[in-house]
DRENPA-3360 file (N, C-alpha, C; in nm, 2 decimals, always signed):
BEGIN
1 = XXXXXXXX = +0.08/-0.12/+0.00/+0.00/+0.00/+0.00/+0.09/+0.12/+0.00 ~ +0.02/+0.21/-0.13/+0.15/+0.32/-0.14/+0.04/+0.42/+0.02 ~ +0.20/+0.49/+0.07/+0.13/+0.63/+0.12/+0.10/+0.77/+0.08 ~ +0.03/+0.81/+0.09/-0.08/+0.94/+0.03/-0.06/+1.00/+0.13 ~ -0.08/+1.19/+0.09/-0.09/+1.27/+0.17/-0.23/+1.32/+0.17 ~ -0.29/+1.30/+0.30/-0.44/+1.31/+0.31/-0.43/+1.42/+0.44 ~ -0.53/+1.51/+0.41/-0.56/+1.59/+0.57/-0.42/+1.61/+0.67 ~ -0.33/+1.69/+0.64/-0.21/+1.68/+0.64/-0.12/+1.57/+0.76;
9 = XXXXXXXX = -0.14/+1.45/+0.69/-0.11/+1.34/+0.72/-0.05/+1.26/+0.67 ~ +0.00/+1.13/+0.63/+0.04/+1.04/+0.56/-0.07/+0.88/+0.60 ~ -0.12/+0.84/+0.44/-0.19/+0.72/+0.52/-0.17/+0.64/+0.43 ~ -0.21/+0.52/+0.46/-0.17/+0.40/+0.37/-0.28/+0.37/+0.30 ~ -0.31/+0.42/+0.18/-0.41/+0.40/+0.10/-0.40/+0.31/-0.06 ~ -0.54/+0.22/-0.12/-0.53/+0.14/-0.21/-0.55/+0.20/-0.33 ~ -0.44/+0.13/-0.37/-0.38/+0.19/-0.55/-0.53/+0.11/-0.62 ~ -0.62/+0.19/-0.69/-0.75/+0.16/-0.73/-0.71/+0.13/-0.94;
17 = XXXXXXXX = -0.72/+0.04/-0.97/-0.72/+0.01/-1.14/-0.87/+0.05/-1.15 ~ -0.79/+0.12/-1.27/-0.94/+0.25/-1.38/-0.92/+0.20/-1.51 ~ -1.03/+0.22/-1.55/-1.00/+0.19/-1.72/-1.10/+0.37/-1.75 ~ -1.00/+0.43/-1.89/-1.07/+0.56/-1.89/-1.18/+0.49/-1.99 ~ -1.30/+0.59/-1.93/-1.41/+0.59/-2.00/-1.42/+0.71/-2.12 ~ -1.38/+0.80/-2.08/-1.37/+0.95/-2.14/-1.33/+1.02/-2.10 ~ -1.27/+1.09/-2.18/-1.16/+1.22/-2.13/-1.21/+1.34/-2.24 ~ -1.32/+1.43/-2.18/-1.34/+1.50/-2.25/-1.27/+1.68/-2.24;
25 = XXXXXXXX = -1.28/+1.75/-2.32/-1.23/+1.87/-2.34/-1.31/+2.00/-2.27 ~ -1.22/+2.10/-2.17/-1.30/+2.19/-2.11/-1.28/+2.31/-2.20 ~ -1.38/+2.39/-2.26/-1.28/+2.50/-2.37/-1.34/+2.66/-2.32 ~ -1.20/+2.71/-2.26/-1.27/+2.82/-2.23/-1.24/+2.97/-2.34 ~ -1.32/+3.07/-2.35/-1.32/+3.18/-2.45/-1.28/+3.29/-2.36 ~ -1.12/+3.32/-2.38/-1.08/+3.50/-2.31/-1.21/+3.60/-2.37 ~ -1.17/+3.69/-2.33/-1.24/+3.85/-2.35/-1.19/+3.89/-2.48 ~ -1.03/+3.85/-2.48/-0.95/+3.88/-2.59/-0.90/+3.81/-2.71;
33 = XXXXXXXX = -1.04/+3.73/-2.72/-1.05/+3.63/-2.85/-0.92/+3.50/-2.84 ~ -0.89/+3.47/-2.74/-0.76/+3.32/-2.71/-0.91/+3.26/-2.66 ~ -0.88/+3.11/-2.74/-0.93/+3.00/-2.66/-0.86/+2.92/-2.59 ~ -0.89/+2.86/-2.48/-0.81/+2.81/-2.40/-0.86/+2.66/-2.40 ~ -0.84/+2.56/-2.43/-0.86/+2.42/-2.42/-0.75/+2.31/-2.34 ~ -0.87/+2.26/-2.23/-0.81/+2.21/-2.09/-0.85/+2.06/-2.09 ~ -0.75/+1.99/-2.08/-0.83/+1.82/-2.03/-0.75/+1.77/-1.93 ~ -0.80/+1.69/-1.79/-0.74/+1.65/-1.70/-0.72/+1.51/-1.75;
41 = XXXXXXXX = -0.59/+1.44/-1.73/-0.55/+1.27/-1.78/-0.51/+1.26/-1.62 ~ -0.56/+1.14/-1.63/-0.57/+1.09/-1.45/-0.51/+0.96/-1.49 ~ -0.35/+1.00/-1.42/-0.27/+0.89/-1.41/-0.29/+0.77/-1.28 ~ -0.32/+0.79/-1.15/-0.31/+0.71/-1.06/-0.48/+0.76/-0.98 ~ -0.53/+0.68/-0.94/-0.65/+0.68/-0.80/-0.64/+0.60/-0.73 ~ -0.64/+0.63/-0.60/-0.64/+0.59/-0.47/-0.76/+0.58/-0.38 ~ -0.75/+0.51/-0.31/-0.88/+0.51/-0.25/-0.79/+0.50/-0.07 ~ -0.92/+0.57/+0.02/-0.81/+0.64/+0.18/-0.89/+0.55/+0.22;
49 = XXXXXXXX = -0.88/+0.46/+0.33/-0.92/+0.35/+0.38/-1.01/+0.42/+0.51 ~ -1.12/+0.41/+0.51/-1.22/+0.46/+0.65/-1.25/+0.55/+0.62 ~ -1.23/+0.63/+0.50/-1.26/+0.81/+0.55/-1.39/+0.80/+0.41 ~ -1.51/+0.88/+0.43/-1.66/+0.93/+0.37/-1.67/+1.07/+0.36 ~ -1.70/+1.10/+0.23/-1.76/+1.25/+0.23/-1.89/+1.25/+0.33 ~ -1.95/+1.33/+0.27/-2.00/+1.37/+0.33/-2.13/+1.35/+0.29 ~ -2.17/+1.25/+0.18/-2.28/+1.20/+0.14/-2.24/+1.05/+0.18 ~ -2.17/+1.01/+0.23/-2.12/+0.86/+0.30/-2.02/+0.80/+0.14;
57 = XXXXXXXX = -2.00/+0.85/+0.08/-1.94/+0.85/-0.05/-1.77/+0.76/-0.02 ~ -1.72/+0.70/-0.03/-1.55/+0.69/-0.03/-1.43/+0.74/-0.08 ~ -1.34/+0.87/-0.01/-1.28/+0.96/-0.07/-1.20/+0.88/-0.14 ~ -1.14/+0.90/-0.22/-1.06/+0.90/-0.34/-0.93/+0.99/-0.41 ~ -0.83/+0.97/-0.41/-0.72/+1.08/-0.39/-0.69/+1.03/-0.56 ~ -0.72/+1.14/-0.64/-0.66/+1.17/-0.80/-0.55/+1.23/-0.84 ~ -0.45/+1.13/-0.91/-0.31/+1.22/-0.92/-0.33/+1.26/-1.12 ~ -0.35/+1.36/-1.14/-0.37/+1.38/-1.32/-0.26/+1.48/-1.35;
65 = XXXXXXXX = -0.30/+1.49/-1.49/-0.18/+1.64/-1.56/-0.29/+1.66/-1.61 ~ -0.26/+1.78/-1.65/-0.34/+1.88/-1.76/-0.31/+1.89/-1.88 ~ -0.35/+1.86/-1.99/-0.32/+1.91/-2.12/-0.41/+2.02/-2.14 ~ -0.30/+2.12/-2.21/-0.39/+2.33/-2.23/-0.30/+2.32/-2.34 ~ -0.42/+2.34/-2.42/-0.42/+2.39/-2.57/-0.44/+2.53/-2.62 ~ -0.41/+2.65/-2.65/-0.44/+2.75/-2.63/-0.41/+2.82/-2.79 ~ -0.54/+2.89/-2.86/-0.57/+2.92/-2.98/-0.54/+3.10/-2.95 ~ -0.45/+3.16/-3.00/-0.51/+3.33/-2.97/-0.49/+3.38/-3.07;
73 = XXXXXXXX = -0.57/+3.47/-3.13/-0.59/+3.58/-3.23/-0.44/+3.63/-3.28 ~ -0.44/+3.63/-3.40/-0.31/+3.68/-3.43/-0.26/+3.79/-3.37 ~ -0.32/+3.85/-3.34/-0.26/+4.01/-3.28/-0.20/+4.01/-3.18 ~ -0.25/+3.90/-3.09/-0.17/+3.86/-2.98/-0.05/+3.80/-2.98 ~ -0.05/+3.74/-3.11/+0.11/+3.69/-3.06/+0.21/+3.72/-3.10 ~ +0.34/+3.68/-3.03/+0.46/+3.74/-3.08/+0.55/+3.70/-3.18 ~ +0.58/+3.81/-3.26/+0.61/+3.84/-3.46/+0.71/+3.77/-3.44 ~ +0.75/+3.70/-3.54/+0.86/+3.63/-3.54/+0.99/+3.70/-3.54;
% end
């Protein structure tokens, strides 16, 4: 059992196997015409042994990266 930093603690929690279902795209629009496109890839989940949100749920500790894609108006960028 790897250890996780939970509730400024260390606990021994279970390395949980995922298979991705979907990984979809968050796309946000600046003021200043750049689009920003965001997807979280979730490398590892954990599961904390005893601990419930707060709908009796089983916390879960997600370790991801971010892939940001970002489109901006020519005017913004810098001339070669």
């Amino acid at each position: 059992m790897p250890k996780i930093p939970y509730k400024d603690q260390e606990v021994d929690a279970t390395d949980v196997e995922f298979n991705t279902r979907r990984e979809d795209w968050n796309e946000y629009q600046l003021m200043d015409g750049t689009i920003i496109k965001m997807k979280p890839v979730v490398s590892e989940i954990f599961k904390v042994p005893n601990e419930f949100d707060n709908e009796g749920n089983p916390v879960y500790i997600v370790r991801s990266n971010n892939v940001l894609v970002v489109r901006s108006p020519d005017n913004l960028k810098k001339k070669p």
